[in-house]
C-alpha positions as CSV (number, residue, x, y, z in Angstrom):
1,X,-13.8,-4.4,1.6
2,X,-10.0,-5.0,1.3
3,X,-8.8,-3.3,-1.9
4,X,-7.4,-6.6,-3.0
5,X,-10.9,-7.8,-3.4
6,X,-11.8,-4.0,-5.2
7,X,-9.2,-5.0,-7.5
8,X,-10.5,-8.4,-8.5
9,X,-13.9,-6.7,-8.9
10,X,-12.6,-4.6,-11.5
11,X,-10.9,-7.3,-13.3
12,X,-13.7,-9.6,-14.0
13,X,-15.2,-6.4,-15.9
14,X,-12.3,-7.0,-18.5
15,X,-11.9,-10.7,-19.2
16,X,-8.9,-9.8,-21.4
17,X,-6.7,-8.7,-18.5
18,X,-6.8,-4.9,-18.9
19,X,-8.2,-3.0,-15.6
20,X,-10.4,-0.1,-16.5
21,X,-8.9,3.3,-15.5
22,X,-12.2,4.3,-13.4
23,X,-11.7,0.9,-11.2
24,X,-8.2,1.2,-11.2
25,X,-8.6,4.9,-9.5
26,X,-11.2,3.6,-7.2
27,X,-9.0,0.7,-6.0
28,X,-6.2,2.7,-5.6
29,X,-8.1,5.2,-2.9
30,X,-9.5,2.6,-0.7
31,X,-8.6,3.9,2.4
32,X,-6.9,7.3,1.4
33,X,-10.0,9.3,2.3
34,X,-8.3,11.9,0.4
35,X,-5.2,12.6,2.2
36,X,-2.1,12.0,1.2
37,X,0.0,9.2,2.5
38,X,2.2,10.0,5.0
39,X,5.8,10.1,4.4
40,X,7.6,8.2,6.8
41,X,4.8,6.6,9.3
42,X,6.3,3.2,10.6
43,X,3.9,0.4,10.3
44,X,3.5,-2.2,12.8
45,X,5.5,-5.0,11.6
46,X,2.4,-7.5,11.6
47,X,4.3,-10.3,9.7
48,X,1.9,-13.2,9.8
49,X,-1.1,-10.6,9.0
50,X,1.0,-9.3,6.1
51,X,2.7,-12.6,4.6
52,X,-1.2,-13.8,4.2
53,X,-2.1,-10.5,2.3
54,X,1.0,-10.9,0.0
55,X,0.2,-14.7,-0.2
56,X,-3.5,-14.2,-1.5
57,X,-2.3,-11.0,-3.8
58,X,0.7,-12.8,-5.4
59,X,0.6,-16.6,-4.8
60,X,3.0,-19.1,-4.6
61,X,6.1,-19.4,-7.3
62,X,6.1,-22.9,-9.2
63,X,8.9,-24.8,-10.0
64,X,7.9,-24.8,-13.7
65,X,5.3,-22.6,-15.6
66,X,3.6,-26.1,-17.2
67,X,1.8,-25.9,-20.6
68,X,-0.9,-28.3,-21.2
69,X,-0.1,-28.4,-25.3
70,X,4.0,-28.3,-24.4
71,X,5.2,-30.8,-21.9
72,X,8.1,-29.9,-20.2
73,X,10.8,-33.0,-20.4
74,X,14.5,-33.4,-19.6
75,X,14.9,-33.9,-23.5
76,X,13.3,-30.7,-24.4
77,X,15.0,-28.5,-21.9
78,X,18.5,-30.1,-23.1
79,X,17.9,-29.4,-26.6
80,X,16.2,-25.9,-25.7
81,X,19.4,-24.9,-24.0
82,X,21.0,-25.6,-27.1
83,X,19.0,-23.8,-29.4
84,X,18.5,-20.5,-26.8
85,X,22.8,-20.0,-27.5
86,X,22.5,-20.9,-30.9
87,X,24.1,-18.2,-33.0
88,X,23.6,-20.4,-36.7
89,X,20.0,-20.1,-36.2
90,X,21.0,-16.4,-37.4
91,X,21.7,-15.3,-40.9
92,X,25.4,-14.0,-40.1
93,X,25.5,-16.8,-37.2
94,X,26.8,-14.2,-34.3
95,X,23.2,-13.8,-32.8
96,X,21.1,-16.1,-30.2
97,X,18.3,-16.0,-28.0
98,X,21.2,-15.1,-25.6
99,X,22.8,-12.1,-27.4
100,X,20.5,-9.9,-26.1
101,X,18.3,-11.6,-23.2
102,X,21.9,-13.1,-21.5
103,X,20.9,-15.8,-18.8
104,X,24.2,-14.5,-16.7
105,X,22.8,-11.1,-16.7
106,X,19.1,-11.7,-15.2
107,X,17.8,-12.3,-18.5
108,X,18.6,-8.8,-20.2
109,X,21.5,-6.9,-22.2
110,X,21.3,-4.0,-20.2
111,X,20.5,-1.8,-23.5
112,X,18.0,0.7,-23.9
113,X,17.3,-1.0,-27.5
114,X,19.4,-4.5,-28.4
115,X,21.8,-4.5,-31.4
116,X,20.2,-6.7,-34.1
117,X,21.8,-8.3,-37.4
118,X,24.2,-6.0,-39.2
119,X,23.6,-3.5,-35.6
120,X,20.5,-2.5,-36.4
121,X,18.5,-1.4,-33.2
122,X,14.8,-2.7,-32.1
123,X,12.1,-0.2,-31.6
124,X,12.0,-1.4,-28.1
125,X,13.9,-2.6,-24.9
126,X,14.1,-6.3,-24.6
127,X,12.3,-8.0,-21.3
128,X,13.7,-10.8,-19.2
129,X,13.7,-13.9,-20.4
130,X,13.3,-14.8,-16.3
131,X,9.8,-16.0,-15.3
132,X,8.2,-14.9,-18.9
133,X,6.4,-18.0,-19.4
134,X,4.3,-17.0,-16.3
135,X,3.1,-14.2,-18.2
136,X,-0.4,-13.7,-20.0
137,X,1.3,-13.3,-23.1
138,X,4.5,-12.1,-24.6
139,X,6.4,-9.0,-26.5
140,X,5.3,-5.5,-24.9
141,X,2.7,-5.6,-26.8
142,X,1.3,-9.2,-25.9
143,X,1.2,-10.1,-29.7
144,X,2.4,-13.9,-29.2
145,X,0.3,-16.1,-27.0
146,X,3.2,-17.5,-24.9
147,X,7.1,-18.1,-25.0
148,X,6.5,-20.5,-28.2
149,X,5.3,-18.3,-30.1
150,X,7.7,-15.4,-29.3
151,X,10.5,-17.8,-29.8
152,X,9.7,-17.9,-33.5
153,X,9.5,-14.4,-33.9
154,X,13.2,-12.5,-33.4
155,X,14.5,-15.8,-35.9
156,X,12.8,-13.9,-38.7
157,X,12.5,-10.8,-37.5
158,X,14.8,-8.9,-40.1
159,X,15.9,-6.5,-37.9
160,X,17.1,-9.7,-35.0
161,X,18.1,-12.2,-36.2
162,X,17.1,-11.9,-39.8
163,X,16.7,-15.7,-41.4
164,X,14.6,-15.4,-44.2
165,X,12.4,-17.9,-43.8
166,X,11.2,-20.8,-41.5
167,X,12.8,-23.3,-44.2
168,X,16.2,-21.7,-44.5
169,X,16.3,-22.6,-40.7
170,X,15.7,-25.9,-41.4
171,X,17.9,-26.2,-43.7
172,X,20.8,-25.4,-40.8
173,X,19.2,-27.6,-38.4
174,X,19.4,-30.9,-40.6
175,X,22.8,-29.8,-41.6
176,X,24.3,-30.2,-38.3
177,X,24.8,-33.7,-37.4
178,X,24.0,-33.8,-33.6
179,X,20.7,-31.9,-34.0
180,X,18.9,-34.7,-35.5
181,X,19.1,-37.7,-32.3
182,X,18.5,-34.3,-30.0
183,X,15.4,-33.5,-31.4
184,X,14.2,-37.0,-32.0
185,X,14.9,-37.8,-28.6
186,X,13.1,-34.4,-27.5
187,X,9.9,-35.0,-30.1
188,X,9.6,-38.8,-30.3
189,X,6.2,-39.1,-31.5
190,X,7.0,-36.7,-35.0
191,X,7.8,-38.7,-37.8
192,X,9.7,-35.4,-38.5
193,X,11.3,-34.3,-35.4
194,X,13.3,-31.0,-36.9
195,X,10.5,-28.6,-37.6
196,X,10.2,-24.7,-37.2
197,X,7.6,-25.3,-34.1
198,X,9.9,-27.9,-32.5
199,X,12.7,-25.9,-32.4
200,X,10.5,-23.2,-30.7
201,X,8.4,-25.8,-28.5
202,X,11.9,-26.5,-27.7
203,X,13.4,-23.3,-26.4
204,X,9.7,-22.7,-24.5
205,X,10.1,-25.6,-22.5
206,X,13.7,-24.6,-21.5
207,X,12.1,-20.8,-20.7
208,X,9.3,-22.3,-18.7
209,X,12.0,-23.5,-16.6
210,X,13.6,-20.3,-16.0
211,X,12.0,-19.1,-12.9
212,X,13.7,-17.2,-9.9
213,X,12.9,-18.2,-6.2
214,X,13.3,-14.9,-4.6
215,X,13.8,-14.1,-0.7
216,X,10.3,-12.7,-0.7
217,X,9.3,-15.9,-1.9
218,X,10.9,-17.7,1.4
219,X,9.1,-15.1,3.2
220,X,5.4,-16.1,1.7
221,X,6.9,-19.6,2.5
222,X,6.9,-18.5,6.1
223,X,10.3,-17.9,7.0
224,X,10.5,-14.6,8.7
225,X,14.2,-13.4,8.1
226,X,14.1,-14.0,4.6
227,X,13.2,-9.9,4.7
228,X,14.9,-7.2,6.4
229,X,12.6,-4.5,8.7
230,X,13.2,-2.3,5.9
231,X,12.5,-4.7,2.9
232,X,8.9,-5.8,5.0
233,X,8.2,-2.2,5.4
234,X,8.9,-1.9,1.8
235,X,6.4,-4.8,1.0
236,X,4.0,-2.8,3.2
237,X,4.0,0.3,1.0
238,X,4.2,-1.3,-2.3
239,X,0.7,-2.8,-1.1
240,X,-1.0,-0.1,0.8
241,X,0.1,3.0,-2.1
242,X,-1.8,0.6,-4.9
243,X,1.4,-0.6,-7.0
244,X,-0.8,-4.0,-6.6
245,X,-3.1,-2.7,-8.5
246,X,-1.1,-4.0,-11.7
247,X,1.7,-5.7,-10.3
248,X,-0.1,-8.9,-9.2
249,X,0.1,-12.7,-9.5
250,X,2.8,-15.3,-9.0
251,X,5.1,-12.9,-11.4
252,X,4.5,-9.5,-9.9
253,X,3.2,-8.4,-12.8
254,X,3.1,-10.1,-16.2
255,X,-0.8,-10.7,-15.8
256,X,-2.5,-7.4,-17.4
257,X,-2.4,-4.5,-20.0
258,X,-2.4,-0.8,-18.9
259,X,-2.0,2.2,-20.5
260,X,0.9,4.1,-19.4
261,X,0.1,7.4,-18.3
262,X,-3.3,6.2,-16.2
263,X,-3.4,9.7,-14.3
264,X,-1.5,11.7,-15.8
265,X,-0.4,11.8,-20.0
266,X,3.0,10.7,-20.1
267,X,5.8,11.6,-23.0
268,X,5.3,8.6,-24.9
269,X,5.5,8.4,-29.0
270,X,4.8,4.3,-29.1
271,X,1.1,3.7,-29.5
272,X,1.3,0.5,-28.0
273,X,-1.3,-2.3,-28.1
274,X,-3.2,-0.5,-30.8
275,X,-1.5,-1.8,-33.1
276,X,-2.2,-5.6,-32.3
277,X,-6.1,-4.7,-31.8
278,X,-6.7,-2.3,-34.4
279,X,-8.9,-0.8,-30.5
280,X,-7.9,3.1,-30.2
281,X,-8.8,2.6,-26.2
282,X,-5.2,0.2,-26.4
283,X,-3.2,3.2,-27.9
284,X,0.0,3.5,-25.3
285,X,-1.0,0.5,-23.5
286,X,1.1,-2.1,-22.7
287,X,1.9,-5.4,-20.9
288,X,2.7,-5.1,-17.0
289,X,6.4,-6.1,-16.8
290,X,7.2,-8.7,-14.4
291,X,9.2,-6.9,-11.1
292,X,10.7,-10.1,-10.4
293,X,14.7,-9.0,-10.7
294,X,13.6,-5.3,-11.7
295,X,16.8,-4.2,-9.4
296,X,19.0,-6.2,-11.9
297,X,16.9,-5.3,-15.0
298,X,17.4,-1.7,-15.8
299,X,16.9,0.2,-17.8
300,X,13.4,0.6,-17.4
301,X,10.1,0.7,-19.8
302,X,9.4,-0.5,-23.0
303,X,11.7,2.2,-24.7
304,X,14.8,1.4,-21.7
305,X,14.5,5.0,-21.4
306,X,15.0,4.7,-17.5
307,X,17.9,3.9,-16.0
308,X,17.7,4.1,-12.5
309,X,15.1,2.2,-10.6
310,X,14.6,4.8,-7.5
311,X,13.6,7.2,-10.6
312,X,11.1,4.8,-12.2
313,X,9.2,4.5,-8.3
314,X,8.6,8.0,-8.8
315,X,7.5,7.7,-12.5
316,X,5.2,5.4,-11.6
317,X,3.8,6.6,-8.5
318,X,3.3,10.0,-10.1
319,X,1.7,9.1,-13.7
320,X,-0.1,5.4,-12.7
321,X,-1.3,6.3,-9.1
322,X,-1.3,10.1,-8.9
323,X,0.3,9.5,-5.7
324,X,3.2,11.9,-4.4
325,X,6.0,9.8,-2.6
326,X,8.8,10.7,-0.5
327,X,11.9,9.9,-0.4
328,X,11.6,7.2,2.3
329,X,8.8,5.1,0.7
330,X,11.0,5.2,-2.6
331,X,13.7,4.0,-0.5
332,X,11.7,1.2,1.0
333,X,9.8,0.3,-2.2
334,X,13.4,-0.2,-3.6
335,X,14.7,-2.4,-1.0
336,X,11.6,-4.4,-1.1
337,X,12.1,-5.1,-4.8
338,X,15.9,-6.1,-4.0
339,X,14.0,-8.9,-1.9
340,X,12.3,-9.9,-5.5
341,X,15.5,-10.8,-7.0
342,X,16.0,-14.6,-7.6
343,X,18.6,-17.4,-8.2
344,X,17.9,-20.5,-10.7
345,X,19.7,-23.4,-11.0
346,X,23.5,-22.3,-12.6
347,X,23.9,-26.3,-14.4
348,X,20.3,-25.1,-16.0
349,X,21.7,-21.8,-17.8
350,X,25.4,-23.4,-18.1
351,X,26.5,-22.4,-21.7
352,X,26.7,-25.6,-23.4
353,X,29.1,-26.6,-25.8
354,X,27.1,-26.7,-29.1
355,X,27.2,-29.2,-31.9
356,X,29.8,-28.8,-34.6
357,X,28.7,-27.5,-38.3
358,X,28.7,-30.5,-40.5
359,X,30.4,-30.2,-44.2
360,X,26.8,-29.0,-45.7
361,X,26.2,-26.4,-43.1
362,X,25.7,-22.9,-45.0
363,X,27.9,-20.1,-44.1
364,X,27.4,-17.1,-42.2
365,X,25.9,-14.3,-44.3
366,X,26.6,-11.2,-43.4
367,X,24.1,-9.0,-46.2
């Protein structure tokens, strides 16, 4: 049995998306008989036999990650484009979805922590924006459903962007002239267009739109160049040392919880998903990050505590597969996850010019 098919054994003994440690071991070892890898054996560059592998393991990218209850239209990306560099829809008006998930920057800030109203600092790093929506839920901790519901979050969040309430943001939205045609145009069916959820079913469907065709996605597509010798043979190890094992689907990742430390205990305060479920067996576990432009992403894990991405191969081959790698799988690892970084559409992510404040628009508040 292939360990691709171990591995979706295991997951249909969690429907929830977390693979049990004891599966997650045994998938991992399929075909180790165990030895340790060895360092630097060359595999035969078996393309065709390979690309099929990666197909069935990751799938195919989409153009758009749909939502059933959330049609994606032109009108609603327009007006979510708006609303993502919004700075008013923050109490002191300097901070916007953009601030610190910047769409010319691969979707990050490139901070351990982002700086939040008044500079105060989030317990944890912020994620890419890039391909989120094709995630099984969203925060670290998976404790909104999708990228609607995390877009209401940081608005209120006191420590983000710190509006007080869901009606104080109204309150700036009807203020502003241009908003209201924008969002009736965007929501025609709502007798009352500007609400709280429309401004975040707003900025989803403008998210669900930011995915990032990748070189490794031309490859699946069956163009053979689209990956260097050393970025296949990088594709080659990421499969056959188990990274798979959580780093799976159409977003390399995104699709499952683990606990981080699955071998071996690692230094790690956060408890994690634990605190969503109340269930101690979630205590340090986490959401698989995407690895879709993890070489433009750093720094690494949910704390940013990581800055270089040949170290956090090591981390993760050492405490999530107990495997010991050398210096040339890192180094071909790495180059395989250069082939994972994308491009999207630069008129998509343009920074718009946004509507001017009309005479009723309340100031920026800086307490």
């Amino acid at each position: 049995m292939i360990q691709s098919e171990r591995l979706q054994k295991a997951r249909k003994a969690k429907p929830h998306g977390v693979l049990p440690v004891g599966s997650l071991i045994a998938a991992l070892l399929v075909g180790c008989s165990g030895e340790e890898r060895p360092e630097a054996a060359a595999p035969a560059l078996d393309r065709d036999a390979l690309r099929s592998r990666a197909a069935a393991v990751f799938g195919t990218l989409p153009a758009e990650a749909s939502n059933p209850e959330n049609a994606v239209t032109p009108a609603k990306v327009e007006l979510g484009r708006l609303l993502y560099y919004e700075p008013r829809l923050s109490k002191n008006h300097d901070i916007s979805c953009n601030t610190c998930h910047l769409l010319d920057r691969y979707g990050v800030d490139g901070q351990p922590t982002s700086s939040g109203h008044r500079g105060q600092r989030g317990g944890r790093n912020a994620p890419t924006v890039y391909n989120a929506a094709l995630h099984i839920a969203q925060f670290w901790d998976g404790r909104a459903a999708d990228v609607e519901e995390q877009a209401k979050g940081p608005v209120l969040n006191p420590i983000e962007m710190a509006m007080p309430s869901e009606e104080t943001v109204l309150v700036v939205l009807e203020s502003i002239p241009d908003y209201a045609p924008l969002f009736a145009a965007a929501f025609p069916e709502d007798e009352n267009p500007i609400s709280y959820d429309n401004m975040a079913r707003a900025i989803g469907a403008f998210e669900r739109k930011l995915l990032t065709p990748s070189p490794f996605d031309a490859f699946i597509a069956g163009d053979d160049s689209a990956l260097s010798d050393e970025q296949f043979t990088g594709l080659e190890t990421f499969v056959s040392v188990g990274c798979i094992a959580c780093h799976q689907g159409v977003a390399i990742g995104g699709g499952l919880y683990q606990k981080l430390g699955v071998i071996k205990p690692y230094p790690n305060e956060d408890p994690g998903r634990v605190e969503i479920t109340g269930n101690e067996a979630d205590r340090q576990v986490f959401k698989v990050p995407s690895l879709r432009n993890v070489a433009k992403t750093a720094p690494y894990l949910h704390d940013g505590s990581v800055q270089r991405l040949d170290e956090m191969i090591r981390i993760m081959a050492e405490y999530q597969l107990g495997i010991p790698v050398g210096d040339a799988q890192v180094s071909a690892i790495h180059a395989f996850l250069d082939s994972l970084t994308g491009t999207v559409d630069p008129e998509l992510i343009a920074k718009p010019i946004l509507p001017p404040s009309g005479s009723d628009t309340p100031a920026p508040d800086p307490s």
